[in-house]
mmCIF file of the N, C-alpha and C atoms, coordinates in Angstrom:
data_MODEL
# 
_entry.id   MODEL 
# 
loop_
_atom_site.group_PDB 
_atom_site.id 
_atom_site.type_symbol 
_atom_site.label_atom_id 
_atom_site.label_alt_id 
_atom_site.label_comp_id 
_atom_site.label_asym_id 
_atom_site.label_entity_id 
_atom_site.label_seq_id 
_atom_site.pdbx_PDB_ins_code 
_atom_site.Cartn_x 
_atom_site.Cartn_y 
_atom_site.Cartn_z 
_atom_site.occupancy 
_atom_site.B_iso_or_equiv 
_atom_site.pdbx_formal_charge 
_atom_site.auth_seq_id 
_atom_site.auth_comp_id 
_atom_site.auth_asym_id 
_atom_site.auth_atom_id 
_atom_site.pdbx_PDB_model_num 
ATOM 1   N N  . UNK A 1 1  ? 0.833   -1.185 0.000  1.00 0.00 ? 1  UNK A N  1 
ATOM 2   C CA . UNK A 1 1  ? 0.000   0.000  0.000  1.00 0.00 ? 1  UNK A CA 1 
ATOM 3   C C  . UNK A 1 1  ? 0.875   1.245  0.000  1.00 0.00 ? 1  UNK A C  1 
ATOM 4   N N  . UNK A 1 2  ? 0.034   2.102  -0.754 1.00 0.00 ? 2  UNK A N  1 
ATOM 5   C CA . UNK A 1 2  ? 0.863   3.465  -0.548 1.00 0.00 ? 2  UNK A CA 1 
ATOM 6   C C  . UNK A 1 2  ? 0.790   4.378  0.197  1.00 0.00 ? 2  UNK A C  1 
ATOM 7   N N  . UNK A 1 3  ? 1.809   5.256  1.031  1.00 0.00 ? 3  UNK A N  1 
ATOM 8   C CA . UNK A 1 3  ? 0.793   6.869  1.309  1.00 0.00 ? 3  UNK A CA 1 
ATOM 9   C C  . UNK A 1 3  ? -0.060  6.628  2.297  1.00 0.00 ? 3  UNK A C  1 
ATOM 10  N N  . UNK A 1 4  ? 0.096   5.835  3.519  1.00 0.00 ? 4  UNK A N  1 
ATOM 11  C CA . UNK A 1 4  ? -1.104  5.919  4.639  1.00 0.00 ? 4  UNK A CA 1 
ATOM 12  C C  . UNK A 1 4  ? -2.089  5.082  4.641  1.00 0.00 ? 4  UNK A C  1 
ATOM 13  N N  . UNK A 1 5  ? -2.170  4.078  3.477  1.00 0.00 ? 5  UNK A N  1 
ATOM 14  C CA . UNK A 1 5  ? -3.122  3.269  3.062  1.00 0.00 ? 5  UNK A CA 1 
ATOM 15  C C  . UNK A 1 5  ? -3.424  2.136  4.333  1.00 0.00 ? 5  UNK A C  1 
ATOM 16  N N  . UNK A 1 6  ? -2.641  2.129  5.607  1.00 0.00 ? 6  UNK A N  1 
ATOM 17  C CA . UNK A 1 6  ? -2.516  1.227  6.342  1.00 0.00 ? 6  UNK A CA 1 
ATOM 18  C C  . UNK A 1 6  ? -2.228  2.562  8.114  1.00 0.00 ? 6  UNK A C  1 
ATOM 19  N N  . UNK A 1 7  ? -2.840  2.057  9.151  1.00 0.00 ? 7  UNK A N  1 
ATOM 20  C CA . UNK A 1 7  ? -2.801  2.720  10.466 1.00 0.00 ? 7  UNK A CA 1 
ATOM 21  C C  . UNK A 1 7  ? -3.558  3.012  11.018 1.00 0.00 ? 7  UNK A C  1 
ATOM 22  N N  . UNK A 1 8  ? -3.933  3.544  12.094 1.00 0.00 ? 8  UNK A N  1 
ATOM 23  C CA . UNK A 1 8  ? -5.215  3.338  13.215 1.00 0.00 ? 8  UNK A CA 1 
ATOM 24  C C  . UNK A 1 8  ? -6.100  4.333  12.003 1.00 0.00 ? 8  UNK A C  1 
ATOM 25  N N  . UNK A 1 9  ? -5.493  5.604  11.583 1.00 0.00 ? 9  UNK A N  1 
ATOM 26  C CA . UNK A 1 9  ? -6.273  6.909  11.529 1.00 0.00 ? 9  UNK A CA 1 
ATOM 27  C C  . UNK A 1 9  ? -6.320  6.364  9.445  1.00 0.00 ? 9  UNK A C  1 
ATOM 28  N N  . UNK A 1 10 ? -6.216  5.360  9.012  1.00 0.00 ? 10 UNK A N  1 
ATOM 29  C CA . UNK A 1 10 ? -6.199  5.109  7.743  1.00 0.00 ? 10 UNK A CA 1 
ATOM 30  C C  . UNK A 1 10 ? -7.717  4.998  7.310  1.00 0.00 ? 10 UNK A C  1 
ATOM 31  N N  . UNK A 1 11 ? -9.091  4.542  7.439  1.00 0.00 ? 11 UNK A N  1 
ATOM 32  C CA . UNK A 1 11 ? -10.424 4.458  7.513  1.00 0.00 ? 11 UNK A CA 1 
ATOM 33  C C  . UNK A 1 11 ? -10.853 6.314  7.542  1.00 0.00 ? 11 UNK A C  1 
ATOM 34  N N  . UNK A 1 12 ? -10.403 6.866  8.480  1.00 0.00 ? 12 UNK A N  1 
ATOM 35  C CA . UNK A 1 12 ? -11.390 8.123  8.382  1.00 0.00 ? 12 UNK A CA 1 
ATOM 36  C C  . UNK A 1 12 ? -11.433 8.781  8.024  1.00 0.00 ? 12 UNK A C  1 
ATOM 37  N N  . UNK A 1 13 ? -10.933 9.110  6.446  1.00 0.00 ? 13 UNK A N  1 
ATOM 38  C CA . UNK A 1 13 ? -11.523 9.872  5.748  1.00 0.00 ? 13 UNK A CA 1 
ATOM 39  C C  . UNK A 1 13 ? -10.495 11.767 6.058  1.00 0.00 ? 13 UNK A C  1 
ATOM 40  N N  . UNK A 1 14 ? -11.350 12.368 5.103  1.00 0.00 ? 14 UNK A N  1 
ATOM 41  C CA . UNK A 1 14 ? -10.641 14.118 5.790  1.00 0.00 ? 14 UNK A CA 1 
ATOM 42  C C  . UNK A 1 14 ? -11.435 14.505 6.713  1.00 0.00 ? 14 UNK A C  1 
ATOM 43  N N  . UNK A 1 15 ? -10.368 14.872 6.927  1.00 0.00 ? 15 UNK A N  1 
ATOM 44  C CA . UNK A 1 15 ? -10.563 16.263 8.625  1.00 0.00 ? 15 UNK A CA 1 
ATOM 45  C C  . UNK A 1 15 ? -10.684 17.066 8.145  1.00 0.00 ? 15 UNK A C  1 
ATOM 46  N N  . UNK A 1 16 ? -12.290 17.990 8.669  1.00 0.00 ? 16 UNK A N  1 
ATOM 47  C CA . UNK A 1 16 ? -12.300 19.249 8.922  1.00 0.00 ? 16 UNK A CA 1 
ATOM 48  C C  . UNK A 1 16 ? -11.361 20.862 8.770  1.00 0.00 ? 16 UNK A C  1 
ATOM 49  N N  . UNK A 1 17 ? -11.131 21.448 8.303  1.00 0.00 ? 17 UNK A N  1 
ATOM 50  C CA . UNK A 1 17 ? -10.464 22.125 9.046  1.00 0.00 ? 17 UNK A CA 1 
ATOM 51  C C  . UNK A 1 17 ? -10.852 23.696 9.774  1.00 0.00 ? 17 UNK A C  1 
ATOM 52  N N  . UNK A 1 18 ? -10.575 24.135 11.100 1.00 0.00 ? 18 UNK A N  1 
ATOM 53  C CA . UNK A 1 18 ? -11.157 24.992 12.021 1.00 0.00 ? 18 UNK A CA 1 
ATOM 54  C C  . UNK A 1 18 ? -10.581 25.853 11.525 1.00 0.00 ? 18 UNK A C  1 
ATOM 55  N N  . UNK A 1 19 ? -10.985 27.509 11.341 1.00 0.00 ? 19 UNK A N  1 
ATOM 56  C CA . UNK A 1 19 ? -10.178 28.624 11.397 1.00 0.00 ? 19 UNK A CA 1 
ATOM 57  C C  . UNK A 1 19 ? -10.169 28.862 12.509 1.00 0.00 ? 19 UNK A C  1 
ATOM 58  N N  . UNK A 1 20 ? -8.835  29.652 12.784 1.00 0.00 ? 20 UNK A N  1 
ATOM 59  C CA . UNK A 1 20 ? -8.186  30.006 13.679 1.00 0.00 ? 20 UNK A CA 1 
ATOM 60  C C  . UNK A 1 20 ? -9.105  31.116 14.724 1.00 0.00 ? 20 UNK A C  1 
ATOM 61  N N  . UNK A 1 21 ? -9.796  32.249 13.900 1.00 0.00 ? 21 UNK A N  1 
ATOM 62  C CA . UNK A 1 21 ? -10.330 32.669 14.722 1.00 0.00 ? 21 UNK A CA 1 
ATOM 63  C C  . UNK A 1 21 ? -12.041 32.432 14.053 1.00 0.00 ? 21 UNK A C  1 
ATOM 64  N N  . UNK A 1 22 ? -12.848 31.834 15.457 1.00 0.00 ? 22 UNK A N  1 
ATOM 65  C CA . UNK A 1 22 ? -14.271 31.496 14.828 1.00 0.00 ? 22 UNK A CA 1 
ATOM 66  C C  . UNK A 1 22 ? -15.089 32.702 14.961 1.00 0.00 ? 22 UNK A C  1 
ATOM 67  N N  . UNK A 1 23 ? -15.770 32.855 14.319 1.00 0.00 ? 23 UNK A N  1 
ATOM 68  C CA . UNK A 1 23 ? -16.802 34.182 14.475 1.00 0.00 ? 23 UNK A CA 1 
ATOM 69  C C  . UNK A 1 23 ? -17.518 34.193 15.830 1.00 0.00 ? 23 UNK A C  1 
ATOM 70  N N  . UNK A 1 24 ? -17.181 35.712 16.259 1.00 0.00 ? 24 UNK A N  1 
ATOM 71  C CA . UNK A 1 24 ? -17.323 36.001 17.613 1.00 0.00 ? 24 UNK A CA 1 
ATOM 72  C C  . UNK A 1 24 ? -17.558 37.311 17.530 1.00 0.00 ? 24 UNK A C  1 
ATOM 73  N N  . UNK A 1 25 ? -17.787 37.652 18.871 1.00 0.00 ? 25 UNK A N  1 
ATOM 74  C CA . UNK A 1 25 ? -17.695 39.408 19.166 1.00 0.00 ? 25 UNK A CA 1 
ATOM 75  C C  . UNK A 1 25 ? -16.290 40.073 18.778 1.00 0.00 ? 25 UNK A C  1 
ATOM 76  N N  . UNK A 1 26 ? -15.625 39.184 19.151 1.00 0.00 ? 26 UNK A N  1 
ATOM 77  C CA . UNK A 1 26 ? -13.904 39.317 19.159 1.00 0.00 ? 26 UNK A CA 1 
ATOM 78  C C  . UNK A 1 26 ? -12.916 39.136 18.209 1.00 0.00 ? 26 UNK A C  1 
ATOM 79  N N  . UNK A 1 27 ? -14.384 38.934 16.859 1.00 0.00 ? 27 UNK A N  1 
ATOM 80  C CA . UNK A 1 27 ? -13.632 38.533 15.612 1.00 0.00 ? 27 UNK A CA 1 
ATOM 81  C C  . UNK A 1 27 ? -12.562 38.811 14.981 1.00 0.00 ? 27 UNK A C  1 
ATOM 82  N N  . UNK A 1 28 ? -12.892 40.550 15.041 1.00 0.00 ? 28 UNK A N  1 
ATOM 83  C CA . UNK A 1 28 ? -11.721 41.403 14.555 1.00 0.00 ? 28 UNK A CA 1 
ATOM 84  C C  . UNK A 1 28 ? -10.321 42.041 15.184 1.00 0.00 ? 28 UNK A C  1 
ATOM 85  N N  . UNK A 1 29 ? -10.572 41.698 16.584 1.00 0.00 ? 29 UNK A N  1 
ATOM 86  C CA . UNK A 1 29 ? -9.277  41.591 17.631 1.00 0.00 ? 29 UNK A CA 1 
ATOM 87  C C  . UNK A 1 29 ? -8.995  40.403 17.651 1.00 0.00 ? 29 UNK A C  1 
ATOM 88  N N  . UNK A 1 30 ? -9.440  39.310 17.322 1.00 0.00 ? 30 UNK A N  1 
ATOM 89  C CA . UNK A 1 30 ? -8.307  38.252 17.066 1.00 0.00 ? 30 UNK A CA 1 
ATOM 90  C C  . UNK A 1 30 ? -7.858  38.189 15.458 1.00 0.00 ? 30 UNK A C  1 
ATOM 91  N N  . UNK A 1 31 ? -8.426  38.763 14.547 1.00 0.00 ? 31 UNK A N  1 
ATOM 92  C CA . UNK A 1 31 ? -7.462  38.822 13.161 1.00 0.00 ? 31 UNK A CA 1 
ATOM 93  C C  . UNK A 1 31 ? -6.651  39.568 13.541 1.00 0.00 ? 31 UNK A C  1 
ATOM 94  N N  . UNK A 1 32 ? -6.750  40.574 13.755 1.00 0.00 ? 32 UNK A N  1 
ATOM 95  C CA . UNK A 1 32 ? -5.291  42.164 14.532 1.00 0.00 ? 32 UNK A CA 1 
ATOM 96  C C  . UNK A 1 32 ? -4.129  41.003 15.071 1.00 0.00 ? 32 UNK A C  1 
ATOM 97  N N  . UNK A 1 33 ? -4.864  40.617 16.010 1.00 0.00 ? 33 UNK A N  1 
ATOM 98  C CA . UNK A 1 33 ? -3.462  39.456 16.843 1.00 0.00 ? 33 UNK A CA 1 
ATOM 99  C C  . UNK A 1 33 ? -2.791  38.962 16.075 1.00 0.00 ? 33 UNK A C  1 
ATOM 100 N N  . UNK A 1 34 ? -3.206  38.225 15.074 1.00 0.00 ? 34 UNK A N  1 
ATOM 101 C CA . UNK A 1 34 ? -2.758  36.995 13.949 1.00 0.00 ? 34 UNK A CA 1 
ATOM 102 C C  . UNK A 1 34 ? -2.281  38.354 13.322 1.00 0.00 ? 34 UNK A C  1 
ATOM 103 N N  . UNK A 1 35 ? -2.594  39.082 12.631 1.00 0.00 ? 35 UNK A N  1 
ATOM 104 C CA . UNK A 1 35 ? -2.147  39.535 11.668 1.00 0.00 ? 35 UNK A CA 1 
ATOM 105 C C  . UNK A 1 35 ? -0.880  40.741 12.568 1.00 0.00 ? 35 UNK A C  1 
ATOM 106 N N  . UNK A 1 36 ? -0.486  40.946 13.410 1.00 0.00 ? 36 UNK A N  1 
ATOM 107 C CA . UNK A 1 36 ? 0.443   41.415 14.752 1.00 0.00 ? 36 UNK A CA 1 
ATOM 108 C C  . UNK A 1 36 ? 1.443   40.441 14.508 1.00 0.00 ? 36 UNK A C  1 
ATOM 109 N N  . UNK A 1 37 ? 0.948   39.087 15.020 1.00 0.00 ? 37 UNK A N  1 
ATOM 110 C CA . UNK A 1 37 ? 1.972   38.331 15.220 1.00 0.00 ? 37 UNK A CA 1 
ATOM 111 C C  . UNK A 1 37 ? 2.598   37.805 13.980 1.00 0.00 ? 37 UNK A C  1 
ATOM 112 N N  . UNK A 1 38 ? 1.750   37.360 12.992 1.00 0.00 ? 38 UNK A N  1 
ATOM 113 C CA . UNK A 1 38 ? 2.573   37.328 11.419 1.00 0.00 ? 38 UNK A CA 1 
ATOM 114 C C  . UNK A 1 38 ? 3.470   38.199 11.115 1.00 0.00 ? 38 UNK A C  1 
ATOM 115 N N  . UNK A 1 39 ? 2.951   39.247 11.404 1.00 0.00 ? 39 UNK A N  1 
ATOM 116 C CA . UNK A 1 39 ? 3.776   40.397 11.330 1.00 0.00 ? 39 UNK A CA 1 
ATOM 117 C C  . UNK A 1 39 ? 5.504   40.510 11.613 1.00 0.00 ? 39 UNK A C  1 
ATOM 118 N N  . UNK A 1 40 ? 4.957   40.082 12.833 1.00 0.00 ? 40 UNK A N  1 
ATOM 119 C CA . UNK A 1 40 ? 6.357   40.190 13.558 1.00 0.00 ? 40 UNK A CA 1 
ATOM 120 C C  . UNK A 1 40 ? 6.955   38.879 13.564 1.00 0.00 ? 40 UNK A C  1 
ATOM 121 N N  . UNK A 1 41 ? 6.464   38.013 13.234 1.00 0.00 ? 41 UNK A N  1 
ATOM 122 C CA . UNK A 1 41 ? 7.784   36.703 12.643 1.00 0.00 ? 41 UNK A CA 1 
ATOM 123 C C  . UNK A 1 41 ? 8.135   37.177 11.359 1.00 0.00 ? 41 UNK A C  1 
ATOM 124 N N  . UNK A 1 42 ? 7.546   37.642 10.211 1.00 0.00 ? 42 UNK A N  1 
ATOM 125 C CA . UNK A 1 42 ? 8.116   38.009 9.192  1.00 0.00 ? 42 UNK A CA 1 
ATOM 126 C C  . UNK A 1 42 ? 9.260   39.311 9.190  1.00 0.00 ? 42 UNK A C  1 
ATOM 127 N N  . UNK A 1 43 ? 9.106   40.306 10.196 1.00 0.00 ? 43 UNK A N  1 
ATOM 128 C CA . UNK A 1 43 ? 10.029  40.971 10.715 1.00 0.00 ? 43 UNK A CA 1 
ATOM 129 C C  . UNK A 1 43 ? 11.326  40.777 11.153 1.00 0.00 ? 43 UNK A C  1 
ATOM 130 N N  . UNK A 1 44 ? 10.787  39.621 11.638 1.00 0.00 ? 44 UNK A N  1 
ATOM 131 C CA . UNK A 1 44 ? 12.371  39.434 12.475 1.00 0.00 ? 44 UNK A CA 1 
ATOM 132 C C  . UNK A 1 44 ? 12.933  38.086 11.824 1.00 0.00 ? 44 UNK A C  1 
ATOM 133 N N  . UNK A 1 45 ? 12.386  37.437 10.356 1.00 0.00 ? 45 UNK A N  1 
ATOM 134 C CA . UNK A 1 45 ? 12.752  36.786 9.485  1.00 0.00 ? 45 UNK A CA 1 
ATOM 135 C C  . UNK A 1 45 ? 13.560  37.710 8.607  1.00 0.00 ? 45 UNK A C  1 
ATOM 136 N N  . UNK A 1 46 ? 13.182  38.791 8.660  1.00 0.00 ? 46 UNK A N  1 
ATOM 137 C CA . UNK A 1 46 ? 13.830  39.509 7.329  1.00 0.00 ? 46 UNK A CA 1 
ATOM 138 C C  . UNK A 1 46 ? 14.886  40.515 7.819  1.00 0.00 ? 46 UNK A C  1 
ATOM 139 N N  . UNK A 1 47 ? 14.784  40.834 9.683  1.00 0.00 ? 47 UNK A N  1 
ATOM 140 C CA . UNK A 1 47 ? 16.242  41.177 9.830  1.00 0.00 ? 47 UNK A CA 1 
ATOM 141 C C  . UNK A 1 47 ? 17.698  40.678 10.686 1.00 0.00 ? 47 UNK A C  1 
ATOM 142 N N  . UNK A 1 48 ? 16.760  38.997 10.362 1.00 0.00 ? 48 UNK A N  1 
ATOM 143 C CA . UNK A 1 48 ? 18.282  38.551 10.467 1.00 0.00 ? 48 UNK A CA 1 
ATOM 144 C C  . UNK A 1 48 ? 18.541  37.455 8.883  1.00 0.00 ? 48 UNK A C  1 
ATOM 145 N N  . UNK A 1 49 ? 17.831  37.653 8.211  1.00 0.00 ? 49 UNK A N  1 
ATOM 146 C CA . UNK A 1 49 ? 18.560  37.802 6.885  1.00 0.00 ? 49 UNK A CA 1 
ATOM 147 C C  . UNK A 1 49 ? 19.239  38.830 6.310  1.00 0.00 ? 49 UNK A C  1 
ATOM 148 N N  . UNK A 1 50 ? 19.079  40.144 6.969  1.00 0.00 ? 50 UNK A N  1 
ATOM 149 C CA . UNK A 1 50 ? 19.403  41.358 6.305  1.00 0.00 ? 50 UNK A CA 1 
ATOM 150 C C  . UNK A 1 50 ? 20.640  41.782 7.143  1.00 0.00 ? 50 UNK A C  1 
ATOM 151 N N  . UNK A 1 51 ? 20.944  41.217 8.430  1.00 0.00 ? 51 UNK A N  1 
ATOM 152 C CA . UNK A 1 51 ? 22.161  41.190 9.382  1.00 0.00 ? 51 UNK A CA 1 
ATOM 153 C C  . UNK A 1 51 ? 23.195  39.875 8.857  1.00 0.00 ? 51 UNK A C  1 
ATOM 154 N N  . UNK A 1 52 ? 22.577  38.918 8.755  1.00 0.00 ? 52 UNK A N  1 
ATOM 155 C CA . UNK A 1 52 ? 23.789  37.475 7.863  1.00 0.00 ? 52 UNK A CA 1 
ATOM 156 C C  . UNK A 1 52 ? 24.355  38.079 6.788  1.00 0.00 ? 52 UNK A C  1 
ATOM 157 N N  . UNK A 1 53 ? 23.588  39.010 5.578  1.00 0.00 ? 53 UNK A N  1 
ATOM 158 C CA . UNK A 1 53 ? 23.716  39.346 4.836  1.00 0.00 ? 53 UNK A CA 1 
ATOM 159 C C  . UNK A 1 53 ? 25.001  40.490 4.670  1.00 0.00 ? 53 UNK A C  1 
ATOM 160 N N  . UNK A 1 54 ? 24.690  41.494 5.355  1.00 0.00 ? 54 UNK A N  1 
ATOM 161 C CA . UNK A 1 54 ? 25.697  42.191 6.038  1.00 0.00 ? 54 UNK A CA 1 
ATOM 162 C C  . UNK A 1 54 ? 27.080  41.868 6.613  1.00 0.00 ? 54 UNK A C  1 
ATOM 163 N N  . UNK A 1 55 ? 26.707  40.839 7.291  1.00 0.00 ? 55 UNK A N  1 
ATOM 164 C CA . UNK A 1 55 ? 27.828  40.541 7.996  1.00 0.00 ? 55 UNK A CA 1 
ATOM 165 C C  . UNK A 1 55 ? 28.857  39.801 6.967  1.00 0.00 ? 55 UNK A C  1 
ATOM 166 N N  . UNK A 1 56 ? 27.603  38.859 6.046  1.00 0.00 ? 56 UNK A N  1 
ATOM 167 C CA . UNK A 1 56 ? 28.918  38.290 5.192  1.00 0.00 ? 56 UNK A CA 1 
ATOM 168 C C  . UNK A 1 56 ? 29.556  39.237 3.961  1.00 0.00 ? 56 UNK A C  1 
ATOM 169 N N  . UNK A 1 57 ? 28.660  40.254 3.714  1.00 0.00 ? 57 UNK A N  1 
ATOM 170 C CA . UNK A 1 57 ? 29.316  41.161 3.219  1.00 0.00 ? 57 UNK A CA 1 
ATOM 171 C C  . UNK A 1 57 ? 30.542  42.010 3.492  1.00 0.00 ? 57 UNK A C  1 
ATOM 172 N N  . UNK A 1 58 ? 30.548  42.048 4.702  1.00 0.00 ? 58 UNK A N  1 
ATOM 173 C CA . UNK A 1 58 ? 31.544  42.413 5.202  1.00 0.00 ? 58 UNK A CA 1 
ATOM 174 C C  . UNK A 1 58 ? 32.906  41.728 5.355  1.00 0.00 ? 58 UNK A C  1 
ATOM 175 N N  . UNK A 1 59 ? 32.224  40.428 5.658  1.00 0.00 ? 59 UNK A N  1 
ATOM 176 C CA . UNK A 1 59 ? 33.772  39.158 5.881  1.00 0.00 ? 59 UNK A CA 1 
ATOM 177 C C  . UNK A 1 59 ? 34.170  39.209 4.448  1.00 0.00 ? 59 UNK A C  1 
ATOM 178 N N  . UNK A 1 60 ? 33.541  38.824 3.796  1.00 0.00 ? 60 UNK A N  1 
ATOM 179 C CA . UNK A 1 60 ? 34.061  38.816 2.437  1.00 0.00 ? 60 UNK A CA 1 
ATOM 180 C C  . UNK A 1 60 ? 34.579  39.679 1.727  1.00 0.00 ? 60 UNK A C  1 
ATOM 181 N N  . UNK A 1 61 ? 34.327  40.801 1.851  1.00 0.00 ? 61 UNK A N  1 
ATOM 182 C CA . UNK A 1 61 ? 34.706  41.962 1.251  1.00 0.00 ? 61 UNK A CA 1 
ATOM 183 C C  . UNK A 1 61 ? 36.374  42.284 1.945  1.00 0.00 ? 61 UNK A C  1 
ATOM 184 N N  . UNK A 1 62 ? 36.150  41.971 2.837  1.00 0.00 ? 62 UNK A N  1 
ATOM 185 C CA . UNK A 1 62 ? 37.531  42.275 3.582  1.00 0.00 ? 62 UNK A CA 1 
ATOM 186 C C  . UNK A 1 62 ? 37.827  43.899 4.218  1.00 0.00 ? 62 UNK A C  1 
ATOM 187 N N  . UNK A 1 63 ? 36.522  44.150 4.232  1.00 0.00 ? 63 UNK A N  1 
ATOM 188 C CA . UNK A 1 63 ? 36.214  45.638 5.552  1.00 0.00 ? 63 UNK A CA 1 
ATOM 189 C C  . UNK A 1 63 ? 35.768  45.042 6.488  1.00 0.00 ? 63 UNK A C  1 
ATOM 190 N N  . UNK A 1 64 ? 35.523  43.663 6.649  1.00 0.00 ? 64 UNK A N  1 
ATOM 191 C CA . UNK A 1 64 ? 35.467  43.752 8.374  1.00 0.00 ? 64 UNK A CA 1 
ATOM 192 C C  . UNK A 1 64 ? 36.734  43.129 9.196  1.00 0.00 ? 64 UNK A C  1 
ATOM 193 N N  . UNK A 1 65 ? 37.561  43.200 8.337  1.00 0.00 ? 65 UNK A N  1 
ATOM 194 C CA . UNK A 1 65 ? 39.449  42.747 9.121  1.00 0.00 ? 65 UNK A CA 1 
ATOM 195 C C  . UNK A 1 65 ? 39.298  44.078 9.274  1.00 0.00 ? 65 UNK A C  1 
ATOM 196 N N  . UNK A 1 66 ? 39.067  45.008 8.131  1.00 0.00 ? 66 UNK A N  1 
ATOM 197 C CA . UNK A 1 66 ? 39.418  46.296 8.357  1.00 0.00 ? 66 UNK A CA 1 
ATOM 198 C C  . UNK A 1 66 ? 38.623  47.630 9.539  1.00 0.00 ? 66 UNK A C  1 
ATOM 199 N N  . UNK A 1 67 ? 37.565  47.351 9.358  1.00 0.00 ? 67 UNK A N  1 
ATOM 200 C CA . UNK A 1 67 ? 36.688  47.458 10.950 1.00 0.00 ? 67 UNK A CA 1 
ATOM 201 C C  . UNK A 1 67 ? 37.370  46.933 12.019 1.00 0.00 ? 67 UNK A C  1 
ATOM 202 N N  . UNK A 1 68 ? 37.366  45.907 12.364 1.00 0.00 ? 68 UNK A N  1 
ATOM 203 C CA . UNK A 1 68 ? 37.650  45.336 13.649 1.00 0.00 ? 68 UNK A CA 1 
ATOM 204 C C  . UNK A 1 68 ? 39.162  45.853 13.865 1.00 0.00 ? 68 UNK A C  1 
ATOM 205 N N  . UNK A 1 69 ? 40.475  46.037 13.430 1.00 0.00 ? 69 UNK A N  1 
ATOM 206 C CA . UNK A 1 69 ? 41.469  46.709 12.725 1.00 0.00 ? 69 UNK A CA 1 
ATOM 207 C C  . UNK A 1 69 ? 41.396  48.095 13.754 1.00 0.00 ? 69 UNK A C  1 
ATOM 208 N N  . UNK A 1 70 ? 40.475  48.618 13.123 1.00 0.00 ? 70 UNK A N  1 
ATOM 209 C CA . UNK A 1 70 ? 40.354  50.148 13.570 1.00 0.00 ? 70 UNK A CA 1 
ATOM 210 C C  . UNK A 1 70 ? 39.753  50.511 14.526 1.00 0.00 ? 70 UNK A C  1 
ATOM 211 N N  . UNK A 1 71 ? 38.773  49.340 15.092 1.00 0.00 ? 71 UNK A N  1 
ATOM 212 C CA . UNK A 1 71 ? 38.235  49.258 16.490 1.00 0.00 ? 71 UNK A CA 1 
ATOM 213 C C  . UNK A 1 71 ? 39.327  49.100 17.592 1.00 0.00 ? 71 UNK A C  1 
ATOM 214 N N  . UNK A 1 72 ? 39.958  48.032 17.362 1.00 0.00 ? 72 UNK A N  1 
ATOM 215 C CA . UNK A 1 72 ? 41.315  47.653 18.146 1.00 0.00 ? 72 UNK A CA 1 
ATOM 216 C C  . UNK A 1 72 ? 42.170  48.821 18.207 1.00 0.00 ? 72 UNK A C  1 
ATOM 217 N N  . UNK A 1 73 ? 42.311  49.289 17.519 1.00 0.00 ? 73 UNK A N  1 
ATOM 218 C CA . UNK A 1 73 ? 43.569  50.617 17.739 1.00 0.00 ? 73 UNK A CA 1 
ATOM 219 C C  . UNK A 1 73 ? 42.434  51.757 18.179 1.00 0.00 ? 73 UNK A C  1 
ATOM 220 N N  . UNK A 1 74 ? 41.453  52.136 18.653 1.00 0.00 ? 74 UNK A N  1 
ATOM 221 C CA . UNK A 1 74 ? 40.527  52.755 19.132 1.00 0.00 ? 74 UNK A CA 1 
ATOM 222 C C  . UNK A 1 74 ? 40.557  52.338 20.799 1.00 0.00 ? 74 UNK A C  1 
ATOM 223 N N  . UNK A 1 75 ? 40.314  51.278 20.790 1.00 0.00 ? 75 UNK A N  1 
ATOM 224 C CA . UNK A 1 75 ? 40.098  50.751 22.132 1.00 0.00 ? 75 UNK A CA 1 
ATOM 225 C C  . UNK A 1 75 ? 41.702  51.097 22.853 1.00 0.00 ? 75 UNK A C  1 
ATOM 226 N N  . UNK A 1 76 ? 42.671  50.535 21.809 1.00 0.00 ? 76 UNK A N  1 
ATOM 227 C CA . UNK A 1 76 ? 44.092  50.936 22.799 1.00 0.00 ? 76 UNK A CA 1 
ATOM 228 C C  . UNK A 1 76 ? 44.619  52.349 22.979 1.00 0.00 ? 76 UNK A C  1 
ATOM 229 N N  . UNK A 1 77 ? 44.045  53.006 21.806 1.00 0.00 ? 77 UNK A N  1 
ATOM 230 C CA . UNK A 1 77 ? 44.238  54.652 22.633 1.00 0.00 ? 77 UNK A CA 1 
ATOM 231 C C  . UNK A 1 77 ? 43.499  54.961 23.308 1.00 0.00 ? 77 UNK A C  1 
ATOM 232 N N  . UNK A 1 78 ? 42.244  54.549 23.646 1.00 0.00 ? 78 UNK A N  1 
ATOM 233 C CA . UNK A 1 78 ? 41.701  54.984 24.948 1.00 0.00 ? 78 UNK A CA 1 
ATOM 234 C C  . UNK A 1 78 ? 42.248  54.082 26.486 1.00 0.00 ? 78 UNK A C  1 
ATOM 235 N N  . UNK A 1 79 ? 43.050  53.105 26.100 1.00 0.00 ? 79 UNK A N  1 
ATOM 236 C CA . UNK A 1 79 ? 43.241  52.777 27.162 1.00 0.00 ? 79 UNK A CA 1 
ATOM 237 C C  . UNK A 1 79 ? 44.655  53.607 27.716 1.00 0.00 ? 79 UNK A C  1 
ATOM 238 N N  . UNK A 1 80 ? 45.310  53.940 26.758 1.00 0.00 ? 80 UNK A N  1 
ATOM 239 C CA . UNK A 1 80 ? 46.431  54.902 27.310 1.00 0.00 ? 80 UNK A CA 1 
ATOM 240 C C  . UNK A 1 80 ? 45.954  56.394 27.929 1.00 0.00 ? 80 UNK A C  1 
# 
């Protein structure tokens, strides 16, 4: 058999599926939430692609020997 054709849950057929938020008083403050929180995983998906990105731009390019370089001689004249 292929594909599930065999197991306890193999007989029943499709499931349902629930939306997330069911119609309520509260309908439209729970889309805000969902659409808040989508929000902000896609946010913070796109700025630490946009920080990897950076950063390897930098390694590679060979301005961030040269950054770190000029940080170091920063830090030791202030320590004198």
């Amino acid at each position: 058999m292929a594909y599930g054709g065999a197991g306890p849950g193999a007989q029943e057929g499709p499931k349902a599926v629930l939306p997330t938020c069911e119609p309520c008083p509260d309908f439209e403050a729970c889309q805000r939430d969902l659409y808040i929180g989508t929000a902000g995983i896609a946010l913070g998906v796109i700025a630490f692609i946009c920080l990897a990105g950076g950063a390897c731009l930098l390694v590679f390019s060979g301005k961030g020997s040269l950054i770190l370089i000029e940080l170091e001689q920063n830090i030791q004249r202030l320590r004198r």
